[in-house]
N, C-alpha and C positions, 0 to 999 in steps of 0.2 A: 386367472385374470391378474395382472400385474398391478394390484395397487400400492406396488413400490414407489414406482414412478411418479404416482402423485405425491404421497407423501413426502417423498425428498424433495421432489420439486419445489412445496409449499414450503416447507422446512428454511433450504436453503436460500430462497428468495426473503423469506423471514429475517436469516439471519444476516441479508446483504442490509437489511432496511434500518436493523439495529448497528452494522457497520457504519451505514451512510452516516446514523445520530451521532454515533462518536465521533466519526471524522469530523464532523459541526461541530461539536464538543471542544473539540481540539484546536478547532480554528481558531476558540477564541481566549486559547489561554498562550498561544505562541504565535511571535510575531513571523512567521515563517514555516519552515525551509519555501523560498522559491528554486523554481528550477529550469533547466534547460538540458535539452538533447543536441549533441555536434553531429553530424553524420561525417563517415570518412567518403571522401570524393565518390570512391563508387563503391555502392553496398554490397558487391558479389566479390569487393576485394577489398579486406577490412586493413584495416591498420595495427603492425604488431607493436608489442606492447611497447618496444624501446621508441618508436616512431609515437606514438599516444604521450610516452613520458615526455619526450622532448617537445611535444606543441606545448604541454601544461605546463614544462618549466620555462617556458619562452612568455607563454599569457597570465602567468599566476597570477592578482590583483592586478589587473588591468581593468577589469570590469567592478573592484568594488569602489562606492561610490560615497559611503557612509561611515564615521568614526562607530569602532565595535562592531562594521560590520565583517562576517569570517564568509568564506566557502570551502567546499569540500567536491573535489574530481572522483568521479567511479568510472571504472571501463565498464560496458559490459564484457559480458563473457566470450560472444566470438569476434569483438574487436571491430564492429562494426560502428558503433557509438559509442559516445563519451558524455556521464551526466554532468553535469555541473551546478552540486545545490548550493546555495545563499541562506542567509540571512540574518538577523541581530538578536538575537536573545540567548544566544548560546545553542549548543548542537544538542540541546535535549528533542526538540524537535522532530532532528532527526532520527532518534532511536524510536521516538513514537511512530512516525510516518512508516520507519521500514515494516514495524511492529504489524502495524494494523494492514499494510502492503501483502504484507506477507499471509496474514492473516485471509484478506480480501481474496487473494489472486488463489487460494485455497478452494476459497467459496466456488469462484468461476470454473478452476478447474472439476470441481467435483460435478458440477453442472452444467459443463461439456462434457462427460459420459453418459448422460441418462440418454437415452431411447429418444430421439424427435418425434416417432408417434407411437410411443409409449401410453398408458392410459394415464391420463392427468395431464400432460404439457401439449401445453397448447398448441394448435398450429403454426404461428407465426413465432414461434421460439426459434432463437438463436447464439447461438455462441461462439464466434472465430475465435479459436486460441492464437495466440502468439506462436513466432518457430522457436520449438524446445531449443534448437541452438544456440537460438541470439541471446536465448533470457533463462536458459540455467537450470532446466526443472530437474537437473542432477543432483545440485547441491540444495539444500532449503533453505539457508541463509541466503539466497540469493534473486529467491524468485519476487522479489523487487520489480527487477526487470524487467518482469511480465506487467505488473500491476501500472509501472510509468509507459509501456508503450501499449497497452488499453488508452488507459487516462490521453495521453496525447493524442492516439489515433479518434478517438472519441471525441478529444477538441478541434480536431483537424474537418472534421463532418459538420458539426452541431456545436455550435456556439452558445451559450445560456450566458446569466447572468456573473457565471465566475468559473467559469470554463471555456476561454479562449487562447487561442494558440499561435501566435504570431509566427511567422516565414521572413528567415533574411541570413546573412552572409555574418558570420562574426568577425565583429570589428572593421564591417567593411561601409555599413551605412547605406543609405534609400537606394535599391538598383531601380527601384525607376525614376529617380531622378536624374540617375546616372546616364540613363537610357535616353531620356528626355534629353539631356544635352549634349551626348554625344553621337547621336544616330539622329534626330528630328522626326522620327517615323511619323508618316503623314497620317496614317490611320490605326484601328485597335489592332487589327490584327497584324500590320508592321512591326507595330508595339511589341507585340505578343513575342514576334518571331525574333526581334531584335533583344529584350530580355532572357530569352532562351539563349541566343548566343552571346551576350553578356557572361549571364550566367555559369555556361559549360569554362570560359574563358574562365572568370574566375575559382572556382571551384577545383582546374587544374593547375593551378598557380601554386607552387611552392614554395618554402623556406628552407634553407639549409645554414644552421645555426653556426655560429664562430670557433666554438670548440668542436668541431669533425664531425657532431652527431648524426643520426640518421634526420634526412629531409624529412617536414611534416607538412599538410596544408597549411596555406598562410590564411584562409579564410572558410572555414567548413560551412559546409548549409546548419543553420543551424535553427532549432524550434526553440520558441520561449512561451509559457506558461505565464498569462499575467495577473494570476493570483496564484494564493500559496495552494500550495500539496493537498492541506485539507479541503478547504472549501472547492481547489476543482476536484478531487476525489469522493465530495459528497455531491457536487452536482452530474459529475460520470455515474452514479449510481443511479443517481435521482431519473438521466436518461435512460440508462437501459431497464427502470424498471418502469417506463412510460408513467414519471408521476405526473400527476394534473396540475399541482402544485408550484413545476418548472417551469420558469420562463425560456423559452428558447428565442433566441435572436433571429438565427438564420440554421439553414439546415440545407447542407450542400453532399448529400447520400447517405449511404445506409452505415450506421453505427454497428459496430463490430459483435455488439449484444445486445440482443432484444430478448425482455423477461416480463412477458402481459402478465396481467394479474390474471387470476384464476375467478369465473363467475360466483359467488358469493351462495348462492342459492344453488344447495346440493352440492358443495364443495367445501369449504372453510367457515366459520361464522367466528366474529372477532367480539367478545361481552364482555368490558370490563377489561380484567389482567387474564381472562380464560380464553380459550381455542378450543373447536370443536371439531373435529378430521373427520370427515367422513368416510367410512370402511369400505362401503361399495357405492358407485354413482346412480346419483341422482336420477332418476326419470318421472317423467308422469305416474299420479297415485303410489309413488313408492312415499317411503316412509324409513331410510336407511338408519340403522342403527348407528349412534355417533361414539366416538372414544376421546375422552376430553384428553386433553395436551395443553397443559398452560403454557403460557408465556417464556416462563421464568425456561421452561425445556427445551422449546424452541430458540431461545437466545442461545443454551448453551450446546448447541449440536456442534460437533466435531464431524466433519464429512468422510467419508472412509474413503477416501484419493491413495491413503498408502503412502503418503508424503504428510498429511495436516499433522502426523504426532509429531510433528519433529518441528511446528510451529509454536508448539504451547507445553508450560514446563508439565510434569505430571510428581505428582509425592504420592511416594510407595511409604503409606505410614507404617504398613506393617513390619519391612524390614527398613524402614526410616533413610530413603535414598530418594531424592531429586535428581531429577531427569528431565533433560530436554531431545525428542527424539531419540537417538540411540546413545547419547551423551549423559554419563553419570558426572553430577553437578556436587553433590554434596554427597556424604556418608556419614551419617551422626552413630559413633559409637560411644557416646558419654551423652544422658539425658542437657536435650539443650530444651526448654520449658518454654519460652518464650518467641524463639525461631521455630520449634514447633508445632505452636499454636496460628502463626501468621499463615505459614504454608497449609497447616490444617485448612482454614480460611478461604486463601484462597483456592485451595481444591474441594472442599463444601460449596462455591461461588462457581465451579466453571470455568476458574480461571479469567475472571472480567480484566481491565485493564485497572482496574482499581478496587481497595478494599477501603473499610473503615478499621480504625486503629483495634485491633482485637485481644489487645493487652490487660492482663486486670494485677493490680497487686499495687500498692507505693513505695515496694523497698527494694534496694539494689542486691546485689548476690552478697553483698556486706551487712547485709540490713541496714543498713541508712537510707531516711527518705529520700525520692527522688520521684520527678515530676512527669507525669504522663508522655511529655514531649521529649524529655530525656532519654523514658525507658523505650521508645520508641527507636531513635536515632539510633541511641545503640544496639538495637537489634538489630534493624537495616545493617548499620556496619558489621554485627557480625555473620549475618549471612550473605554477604560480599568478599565473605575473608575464605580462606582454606578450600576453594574451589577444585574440583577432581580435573574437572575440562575449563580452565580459565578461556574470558571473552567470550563468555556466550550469554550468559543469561546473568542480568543487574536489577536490583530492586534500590528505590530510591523513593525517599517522603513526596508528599504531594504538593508541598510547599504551604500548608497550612498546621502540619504537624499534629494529622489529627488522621491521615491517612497512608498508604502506601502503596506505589505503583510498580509495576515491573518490565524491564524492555530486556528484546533480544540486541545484542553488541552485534557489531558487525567485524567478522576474524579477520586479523589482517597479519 
């Protein structure tokens, strides 16, 4: 009997619920990243990359709108779209977003292999992956990609309270105004047919810049997102795991994942901070023996996809080497006591996005006092320093000085 299948299923659904909280988390200590997807005119002939550079050096801040406010352009990988994230508090943002993206899109994939009627997943389980082309699941630094055209396709269906997806032309403004006044179409489906031809016109309109470069669209279809990253990546969660909780607006077809809850009775029992899995199912007058699984292990499951180690760092304390996926990050060959103990920390923890400060001592390598918030910084700095495989992996204070966070970089 395959009680695999359940158990990863509950597992992993577990741990999308603890993602969703973080994302919430996070929404509300940064004012941002917003974002947006460009499409190239037609998606079965993407745009190469010299064609990509030259729209972005043609529209760079054209759209910002705010003093301090930054953006940052990503191609995807087979050139088919262009991100464009925003916003003002600085790019830490977005090394959390990719972080927990990354993280996330992990989860999905691992739960797009299980068995659809496998013993535990429900009937009405679903999960569309993304095409491995468009969104990268070669590289692990990248599968972003996957996670924003979920999250948009997700908005694109089902509209919630911070999960919506707006349709329009960049930089080109209302096409049905446009329509409206220059067509008069007498009825909706005129409407319809004359926005369509609008449309196709615009969309094959080009630019060909003054210095020779390659033509690019003058106006691409483009999707915008009108909240940030986190709050619609905790309500894209929030939908596909049908919470009661969501408010849904409107709801125009099927969401690309659907992840029911599992019946409660002869299956999961949630007491407290404990879990209780059941071994074999439920049926009438049974009485299945249970195997407790707290919380704390269910947060920290790592999904075997054969890609997730290469989301999250890992410390080889024994031969004292940090690791990100197949990337050796550090090599301590001289007792470093206080870098250490943090990584100790965080690999006792699971690797959370965040620890508590886990330094003990008041004096510096000089022996003079020095103040918890001191000994702290400069540990961060020095395990930022002498990196094996630089831009990969960055640890930084919490901005309270009492904690320490870590994000994956993004290689460029």
């Amino acid at each position: 009997m395959d009680t695999y299948g359940y158990s990863r299923y509950s597992e992993l659904r577990c741990e999308l619920e603890f993602l969703r909280d973080e994302f919430t988390r996070l929404s509300g200590i940064h004012a941002g990243p917003y974002s947006q997807l460009l499409d190239s005119p037609t998606l079965c002939q993407p745009l190469s990359a010299s064609e990509w550079d030259a729209f972005i050096k043609a529209n760079k801040g054209k759209q910002l709108q705010q003093d301090g406010e930054w953006e940052e352009w990503d191609v995807f990988p087979d050139g088919t779209t262009c991100c464009r994230f925003h916003g003002l508090d600085g790019k830490q943002g977005i090394a959390d977003f990719l972080r927990l993206a990354q993280c996330g899109y992990d989860l999905i994939y691992a739960l797009g292999q299980l068995n659809p009627s496998g013993f535990g997943v429900p009937d009405n389980f679903t999960v569309q992956l993304p095409d491995p082309n468009k969104c990268g699941h070669w590289c692990p630094l990248d599968r972003h990609y996957a996670w924003l055209d979920l999250i948009y396709e997700t908005g694109r269906v089902c509209s919630t309270t911070f999960l919506n997806v707006d349709l329009e032309f960049w930089m080109y403004g209302d096409l049905t105004a446009k329509v409206q006044r220059t067509t008069r179409p007498a009825n909706w489906e005129e409407s319809l047919n004359a926005e369509a031809s609008v449309a196709d016109e615009i969309a094959a309109h080009m630019t060909t810049p003054d210095d020779g470069g390659p033509a690019f669209p003058s106006y691409p279809f483009t999707r915008t997102l009108r909240h940030d990253l986190f709050r619609s990546s905790a309500d894209a969660i929030s939908a596909w795991l049908d919470s009661p909780n969501l408010v849904v607006i409107s709801l125009r077809g099927d969401i690309p994942i659907s992840l029911p809850s599992l019946p409660v009775d002869g299956f999961l029992e949630v007491v407290d901070d404990e879990a209780t899995v059941d071994v074999l199912p439920a049926h009438e007058g049974a009485n299945p023996a249970k195997t407790p699984v707290s919380l704390g292990q269910l947060k920290s499951v790592v999904p075997d996809t054969g890609i997730e180690t290469a989301m999250r760092p890992r410390w080889d304390q024994e031969r004292r080497q940090l690791w990100v996926g197949d990337c050796l990050i550090k090599h301590f060959k001289v007792p470093a006591k206080n870098q250490e103990s943090i990584l100790a920390a965080f690999h006792e923890e699971g690797w959370p996005a965040r620890i508590d400060d886990p330094l003990s001592g008041g004096l510096n390598k000089e022996g003079e006092p020095i103040t918890p918030k001191q000994r702290l910084n400069d540990t961060i700095t020095a395990l930022n320093q002498s990196h094996k495989t630089p831009d990969i992996l960055r640890f930084e204070g919490d901005g309270t000085g009492e904690g320490v966070v870590w994000t994956l970089e993004k290689r460029r």
